[in-house]
N, C-alpha and C positions, 0 to 999 in steps of 0.2 A: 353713531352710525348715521351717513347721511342716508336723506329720502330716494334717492337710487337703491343705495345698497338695502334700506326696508323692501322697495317695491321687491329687488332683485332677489331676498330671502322671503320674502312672502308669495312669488311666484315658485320658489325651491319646493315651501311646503303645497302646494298648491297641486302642483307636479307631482306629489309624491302620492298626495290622495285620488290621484287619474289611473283607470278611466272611472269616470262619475258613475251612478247608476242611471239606467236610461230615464226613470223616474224625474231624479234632480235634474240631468239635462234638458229633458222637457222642461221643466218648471222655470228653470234660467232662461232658456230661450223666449220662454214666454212673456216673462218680464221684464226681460232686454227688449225688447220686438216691442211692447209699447210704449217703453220710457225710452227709449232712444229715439226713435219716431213722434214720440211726442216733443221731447223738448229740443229734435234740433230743426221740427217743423214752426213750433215754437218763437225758436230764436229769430226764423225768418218771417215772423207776423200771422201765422197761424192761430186759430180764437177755441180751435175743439180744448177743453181740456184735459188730462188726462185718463179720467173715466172715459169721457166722449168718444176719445183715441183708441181705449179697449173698446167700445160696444161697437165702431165702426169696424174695426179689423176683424175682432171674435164672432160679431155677430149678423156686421154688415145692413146695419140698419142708419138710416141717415140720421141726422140728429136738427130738428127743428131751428130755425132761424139761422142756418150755417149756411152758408156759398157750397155749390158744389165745388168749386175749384179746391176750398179746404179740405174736402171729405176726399179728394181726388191725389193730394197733396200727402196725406199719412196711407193714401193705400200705395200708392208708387214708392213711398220709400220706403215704406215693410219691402214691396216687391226685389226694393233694389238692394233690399239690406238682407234677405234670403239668399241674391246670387253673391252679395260680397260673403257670406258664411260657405258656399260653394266655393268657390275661391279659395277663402282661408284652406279647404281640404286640401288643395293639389299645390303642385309644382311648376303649375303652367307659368311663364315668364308674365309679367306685367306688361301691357300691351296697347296701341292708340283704340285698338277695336272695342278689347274691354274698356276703356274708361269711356268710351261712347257709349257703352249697352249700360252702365253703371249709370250714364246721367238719360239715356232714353226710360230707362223705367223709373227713376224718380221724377220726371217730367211727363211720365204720361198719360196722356190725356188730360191736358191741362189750356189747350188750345195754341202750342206755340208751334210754328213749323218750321223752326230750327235746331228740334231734338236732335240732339245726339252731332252735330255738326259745329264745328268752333264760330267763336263772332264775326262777324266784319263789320262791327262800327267800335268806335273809343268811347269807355267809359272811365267814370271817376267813383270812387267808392262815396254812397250816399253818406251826405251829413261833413265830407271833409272834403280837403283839395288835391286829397293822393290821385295822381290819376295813373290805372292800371295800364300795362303794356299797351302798345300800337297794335292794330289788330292784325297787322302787316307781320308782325315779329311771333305771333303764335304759334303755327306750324312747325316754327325752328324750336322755339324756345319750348313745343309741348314734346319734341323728340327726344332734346337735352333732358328732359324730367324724365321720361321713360326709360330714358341709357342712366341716369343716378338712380331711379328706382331699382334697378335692375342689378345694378353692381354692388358690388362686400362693401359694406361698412366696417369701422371699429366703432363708432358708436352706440353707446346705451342702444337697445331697444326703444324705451320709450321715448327718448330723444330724436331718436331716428323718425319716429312717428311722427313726434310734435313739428320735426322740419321738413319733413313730408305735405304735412298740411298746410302749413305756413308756405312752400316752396308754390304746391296748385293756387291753393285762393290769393295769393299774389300775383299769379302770372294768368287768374280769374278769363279762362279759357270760352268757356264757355256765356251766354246772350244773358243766360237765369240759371238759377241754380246750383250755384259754385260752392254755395256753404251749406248745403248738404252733400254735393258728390264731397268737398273736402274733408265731411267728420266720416263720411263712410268711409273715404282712403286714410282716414287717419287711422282708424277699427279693423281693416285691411290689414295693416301694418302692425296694428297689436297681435292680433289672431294668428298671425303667419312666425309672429315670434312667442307665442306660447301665451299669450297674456290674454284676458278677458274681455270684451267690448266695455268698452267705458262713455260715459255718457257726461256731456257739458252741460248742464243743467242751465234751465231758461234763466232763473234765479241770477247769475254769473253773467249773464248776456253783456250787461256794460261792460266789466271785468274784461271779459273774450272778447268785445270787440275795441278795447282799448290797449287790449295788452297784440292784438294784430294788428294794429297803427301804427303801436313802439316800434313792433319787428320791421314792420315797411318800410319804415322811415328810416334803420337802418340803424336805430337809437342800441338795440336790447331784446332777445330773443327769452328774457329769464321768466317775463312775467308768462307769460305764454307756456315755457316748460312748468312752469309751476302748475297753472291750473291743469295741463294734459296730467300733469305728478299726481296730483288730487283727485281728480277724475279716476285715475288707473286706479290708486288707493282705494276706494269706494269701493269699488267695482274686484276688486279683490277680496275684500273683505265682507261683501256678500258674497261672493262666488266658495270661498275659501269655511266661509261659518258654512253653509250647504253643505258644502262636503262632507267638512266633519261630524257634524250632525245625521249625515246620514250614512255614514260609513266608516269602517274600522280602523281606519287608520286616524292618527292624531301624534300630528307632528311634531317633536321637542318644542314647544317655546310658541307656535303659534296660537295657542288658545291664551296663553300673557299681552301676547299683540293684539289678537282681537280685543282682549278686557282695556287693554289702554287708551282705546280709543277716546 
């Protein structure tokens, strides 16, 4: 069986033990909400650590020798990662307005005054010499994303997601903050197809950002689908052990998958 067709039976069973109890659902949420905010504030040089990340959001206490702008930085993208879970509820079409209000609240209050508004100068992605679209070409090229967002795929699910993501932080819209609005539309994209929020751990950071250089350059989209594969796996397999642990159903074969890990 390849790693598709696991994720694709392991979201079968997954499905089968829905809807959660409101108990489990809280507790998922819980823990999604600070390890997602943690490591994909993380990834972009963020210093709270993970506890840090909890006692800021649960308790709202600052945490000594920290920038505000970090403490500023994991409560915007809980905020923004509450409406992307709003979203996943409905049917509403994907849209320029939402992916503006997605990067205003991961952005705010953080001092920049081109929230929620595309660039207009050219950059180059730090550290190499890819350089991102003209900023002339944005407006068109963020409409094209919106009219593929929008439309049928046959693609995998998680596939669909991983090139979702890959498709924004390459066309890197936005002055700051592109690779956080891109893992929240990447979890956008799981959510709306049944699948669990999955999170790219900071751990992977070289990894994910070597394997988004391949895609750009136009080398290999594989290393990229793998670790989104990984990610979703994870993220299944706590989602999936929860369930069943707390609930009566227990799907042929899934508690073998869990044990193989």
């Amino acid at each position: 069986m390849t790693h598709l067709e696991q994720l694709t039976q392991a979201k079968a069973w997954l499905d089968a033990c829905r809807p959660l109890s409101p108990e489990v659902a809280r507790e998922l949420k819980s823990r999604v909400e600070v390890r997602l905010t943690y490591h994909s504030t993380a990834i972009e040089g963020n210093t709270l650590t993970q506890s840090e990340t909890q006692i800021v959001l649960e308790k709202g206490i600052t945490i000594g020798g920290k920038s505000l702008i970090e403490h500023l930085e994991v409560i915007g993208h809980r905020d923004a990662m509450d409406f992307v879970l709003e979203l996943a509820r409905t049917e509403t079409p994907f849209d320029a307005r939402t992916l503006r209000e997605i990067h205003s609240l991961v952005m705010k209050g953080q001092g920049h005054g081109n929230v929620g508004t595309f660039r207009t100068i050219n950059v180059m992605a730090a550290g190499t010499e890819y350089r991102y679209p003209d900023h002339l070409q944005i407006p068109k090229m963020m409409e094209e994303f919106i009219a593929w967002w929008n439309a049928p795929s046959p693609e995998h699910p998680v596939l669909w997601a991983s090139e979702a993501h890959l498709r924004f932080v390459t066309i890197h819209p936005f002055a700051d903050g592109n690779g956080r609005v891109g893992r929240l539309l990447l979890n956008l994209a799981l959510l709306r197809a049944g699948y669990p929020i999955a999170v790219i751990p900071v751990e992977r950071r070289a990894a994910y950002i070597g394997a988004l250089h391949e895609a750009q350059a136009g080398r290999s989209r594989d290393a990229l689908d793998r670790l989104v594969m990984d990610a979703v796996e994870a993220s299944l397999r706590e989602t999936l052990q929860a369930a069943m642990e707390s609930g009566v159903t227990q799907p042929e074969g899934a508690q073998r998958w869990l044990e193989a890990q």
